[in-house]
KEVOMI-280524 format. One record per residue (C-alpha): residue in one letter; y, x, z. Coordinates in Angstrom, 1 decimal. Example, Ala and Ser with C-alpha at 12.3 -4.5 7.8 and 13.67 -1.06 7.14 Angstrom:
2
<node><code>A</code><yy>-4.5</yy><xx>12.3</xx><zz>7.8</zz></node>
<node><code>S</code><yy>-1.1</yy><xx>13.7</xx><zz>7.1</zz></node>
% end
This chain:
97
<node><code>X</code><yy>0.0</yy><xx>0.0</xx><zz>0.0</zz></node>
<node><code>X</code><yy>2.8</yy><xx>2.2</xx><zz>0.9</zz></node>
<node><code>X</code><yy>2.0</yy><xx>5.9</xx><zz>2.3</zz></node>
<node><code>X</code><yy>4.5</yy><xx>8.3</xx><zz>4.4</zz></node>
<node><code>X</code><yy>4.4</yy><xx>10.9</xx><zz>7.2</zz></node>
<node><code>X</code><yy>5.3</yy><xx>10.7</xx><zz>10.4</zz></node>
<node><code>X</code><yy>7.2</yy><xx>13.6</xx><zz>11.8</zz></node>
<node><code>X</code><yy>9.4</yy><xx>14.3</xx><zz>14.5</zz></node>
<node><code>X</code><yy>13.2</yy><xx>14.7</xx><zz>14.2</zz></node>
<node><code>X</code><yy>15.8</yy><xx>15.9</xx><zz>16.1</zz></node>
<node><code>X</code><yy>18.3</yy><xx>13.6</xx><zz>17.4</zz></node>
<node><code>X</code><yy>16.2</yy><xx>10.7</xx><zz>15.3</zz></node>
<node><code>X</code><yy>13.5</yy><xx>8.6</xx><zz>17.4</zz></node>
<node><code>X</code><yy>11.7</yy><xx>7.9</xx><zz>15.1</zz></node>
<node><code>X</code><yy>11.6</yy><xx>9.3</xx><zz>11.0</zz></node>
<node><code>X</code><yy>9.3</yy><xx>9.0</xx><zz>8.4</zz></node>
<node><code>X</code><yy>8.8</yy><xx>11.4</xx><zz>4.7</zz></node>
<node><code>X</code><yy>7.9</yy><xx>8.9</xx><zz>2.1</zz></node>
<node><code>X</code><yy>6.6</yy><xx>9.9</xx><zz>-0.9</zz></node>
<node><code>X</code><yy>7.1</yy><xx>13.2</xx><zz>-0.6</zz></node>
<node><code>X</code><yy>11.0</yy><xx>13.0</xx><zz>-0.7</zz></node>
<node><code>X</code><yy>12.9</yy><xx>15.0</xx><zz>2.2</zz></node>
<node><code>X</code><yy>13.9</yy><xx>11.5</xx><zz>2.9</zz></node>
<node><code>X</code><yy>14.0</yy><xx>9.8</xx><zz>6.7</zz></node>
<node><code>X</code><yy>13.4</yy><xx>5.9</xx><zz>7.2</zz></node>
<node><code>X</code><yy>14.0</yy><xx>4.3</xx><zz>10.4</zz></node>
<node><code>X</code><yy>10.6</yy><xx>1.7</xx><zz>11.2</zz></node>
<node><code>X</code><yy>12.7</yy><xx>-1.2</xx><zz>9.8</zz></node>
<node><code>X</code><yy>13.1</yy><xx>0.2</xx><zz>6.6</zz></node>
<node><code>X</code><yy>9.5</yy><xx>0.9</xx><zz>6.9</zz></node>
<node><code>X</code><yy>8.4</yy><xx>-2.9</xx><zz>7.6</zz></node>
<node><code>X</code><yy>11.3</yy><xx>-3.9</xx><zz>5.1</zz></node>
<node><code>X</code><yy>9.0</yy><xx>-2.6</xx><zz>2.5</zz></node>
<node><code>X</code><yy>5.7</yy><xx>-3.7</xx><zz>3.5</zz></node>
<node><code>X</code><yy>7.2</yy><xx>-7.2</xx><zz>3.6</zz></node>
<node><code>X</code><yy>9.1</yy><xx>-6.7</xx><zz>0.1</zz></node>
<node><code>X</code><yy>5.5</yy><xx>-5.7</xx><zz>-1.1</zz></node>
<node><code>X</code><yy>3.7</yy><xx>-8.5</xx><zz>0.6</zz></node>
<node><code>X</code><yy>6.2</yy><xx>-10.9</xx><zz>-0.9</zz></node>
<node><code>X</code><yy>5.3</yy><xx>-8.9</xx><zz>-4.5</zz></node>
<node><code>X</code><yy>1.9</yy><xx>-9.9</xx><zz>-4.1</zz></node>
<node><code>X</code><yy>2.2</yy><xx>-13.1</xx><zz>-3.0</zz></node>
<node><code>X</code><yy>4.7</yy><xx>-14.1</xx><zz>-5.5</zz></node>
<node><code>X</code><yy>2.2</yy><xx>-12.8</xx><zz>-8.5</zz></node>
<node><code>X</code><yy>-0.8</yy><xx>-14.6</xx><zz>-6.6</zz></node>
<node><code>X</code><yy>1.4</yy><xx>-17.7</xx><zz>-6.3</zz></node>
<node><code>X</code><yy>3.5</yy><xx>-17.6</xx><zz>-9.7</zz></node>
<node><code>X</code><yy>6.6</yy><xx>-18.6</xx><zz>-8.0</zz></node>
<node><code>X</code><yy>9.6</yy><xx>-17.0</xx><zz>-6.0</zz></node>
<node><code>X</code><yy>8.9</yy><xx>-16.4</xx><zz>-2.1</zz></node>
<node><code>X</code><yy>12.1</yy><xx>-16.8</xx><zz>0.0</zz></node>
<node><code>X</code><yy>11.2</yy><xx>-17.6</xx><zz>3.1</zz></node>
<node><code>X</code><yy>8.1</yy><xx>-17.3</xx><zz>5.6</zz></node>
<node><code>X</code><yy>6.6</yy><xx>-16.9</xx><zz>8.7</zz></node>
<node><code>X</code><yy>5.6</yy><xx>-13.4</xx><zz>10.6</zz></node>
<node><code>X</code><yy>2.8</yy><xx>-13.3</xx><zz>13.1</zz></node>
<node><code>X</code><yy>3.4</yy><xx>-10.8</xx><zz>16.1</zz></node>
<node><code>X</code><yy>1.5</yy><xx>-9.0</xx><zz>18.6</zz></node>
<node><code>X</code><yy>1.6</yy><xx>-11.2</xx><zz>21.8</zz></node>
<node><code>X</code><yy>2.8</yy><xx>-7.5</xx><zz>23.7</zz></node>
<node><code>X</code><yy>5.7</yy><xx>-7.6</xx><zz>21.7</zz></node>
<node><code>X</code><yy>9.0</yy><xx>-7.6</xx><zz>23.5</zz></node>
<node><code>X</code><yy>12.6</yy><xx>-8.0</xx><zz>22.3</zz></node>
<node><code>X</code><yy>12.9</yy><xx>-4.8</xx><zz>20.7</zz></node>
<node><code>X</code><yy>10.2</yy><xx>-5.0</xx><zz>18.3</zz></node>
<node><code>X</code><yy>11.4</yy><xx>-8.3</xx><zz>17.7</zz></node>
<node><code>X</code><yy>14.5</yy><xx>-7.1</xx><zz>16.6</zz></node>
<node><code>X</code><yy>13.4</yy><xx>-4.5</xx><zz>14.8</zz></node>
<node><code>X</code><yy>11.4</yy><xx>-7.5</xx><zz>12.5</zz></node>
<node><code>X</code><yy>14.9</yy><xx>-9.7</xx><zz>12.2</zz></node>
<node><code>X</code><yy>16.8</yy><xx>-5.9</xx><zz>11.0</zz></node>
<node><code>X</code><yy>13.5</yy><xx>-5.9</xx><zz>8.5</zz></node>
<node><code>X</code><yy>13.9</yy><xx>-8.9</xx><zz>7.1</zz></node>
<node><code>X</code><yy>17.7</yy><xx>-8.8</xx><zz>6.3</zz></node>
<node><code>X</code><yy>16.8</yy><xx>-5.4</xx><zz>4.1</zz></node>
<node><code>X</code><yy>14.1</yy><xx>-7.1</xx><zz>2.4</zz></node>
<node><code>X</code><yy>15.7</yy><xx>-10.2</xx><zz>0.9</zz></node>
<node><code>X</code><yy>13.3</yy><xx>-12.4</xx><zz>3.0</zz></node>
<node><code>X</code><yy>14.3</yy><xx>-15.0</xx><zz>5.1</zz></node>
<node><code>X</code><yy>11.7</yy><xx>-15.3</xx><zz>8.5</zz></node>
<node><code>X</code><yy>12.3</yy><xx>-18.6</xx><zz>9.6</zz></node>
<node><code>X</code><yy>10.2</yy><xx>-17.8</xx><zz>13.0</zz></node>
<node><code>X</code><yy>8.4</yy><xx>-15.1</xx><zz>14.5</zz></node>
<node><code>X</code><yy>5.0</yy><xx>-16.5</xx><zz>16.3</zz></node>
<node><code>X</code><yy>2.2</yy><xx>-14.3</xx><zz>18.1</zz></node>
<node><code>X</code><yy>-0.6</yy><xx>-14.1</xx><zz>16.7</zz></node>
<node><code>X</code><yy>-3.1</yy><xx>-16.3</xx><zz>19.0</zz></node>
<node><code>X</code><yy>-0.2</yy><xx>-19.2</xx><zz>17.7</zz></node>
<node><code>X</code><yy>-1.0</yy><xx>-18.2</xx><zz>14.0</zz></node>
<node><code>X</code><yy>-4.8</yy><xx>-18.0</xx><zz>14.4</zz></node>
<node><code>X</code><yy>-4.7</yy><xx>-21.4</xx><zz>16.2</zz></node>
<node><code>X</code><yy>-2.7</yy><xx>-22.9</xx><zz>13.0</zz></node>
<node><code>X</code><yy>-5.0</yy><xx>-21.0</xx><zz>10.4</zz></node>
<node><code>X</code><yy>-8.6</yy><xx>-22.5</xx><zz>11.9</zz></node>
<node><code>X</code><yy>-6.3</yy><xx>-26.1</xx><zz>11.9</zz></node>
<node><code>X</code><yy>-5.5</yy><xx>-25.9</xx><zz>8.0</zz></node>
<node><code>X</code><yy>-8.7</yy><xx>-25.2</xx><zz>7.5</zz></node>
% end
């Protein structure tokens, strides 16, 4: 899907190569993609445009992750209308089915 390096970086909590480019991605530019390529897919699988959806979460997830999904989001174009944890979105999946 997408592959990068995790290194360490002064003054940076977190940074990321990608592709091989001296290049450093905070963890919501990360997510921004894998959501921008899950939309991709999804929108080829579907034959229509995506705009909005629904994220499933860790239930140890605190506010800060959280945000980190809303910053996400905003840079990929696509508009999360709610964050639920994943027990919630398991629950909903075995009831549409």
């Amino acid at each position: 899907l997408i592959s990068f390096w995790v290194r360490s970086c002064e003054g940076v909590q977190d940074a990321f190569d990608y592709n091989s480019e001296e290049k450093l991605l905070q963890p919501q530019e990360i997510y921004a993609m894998i959501l921008q390529k899950l939309k991709n897919m999804v929108e080829d699988f579907l034959g229509t445009t995506v705009v909005d959806a629904v994220v499933s979460v860790p239930t140890s997830f605190n506010m800060v992750p959280h945000q980190t999904i809303r910053e996400a989001e905003m840079i990929s174009g696509l508009n999360v209308l709610r964050l639920i944890n994943d027990p919630t979105a398991t629950a909903l999946n075995y009831m549409c089915i």
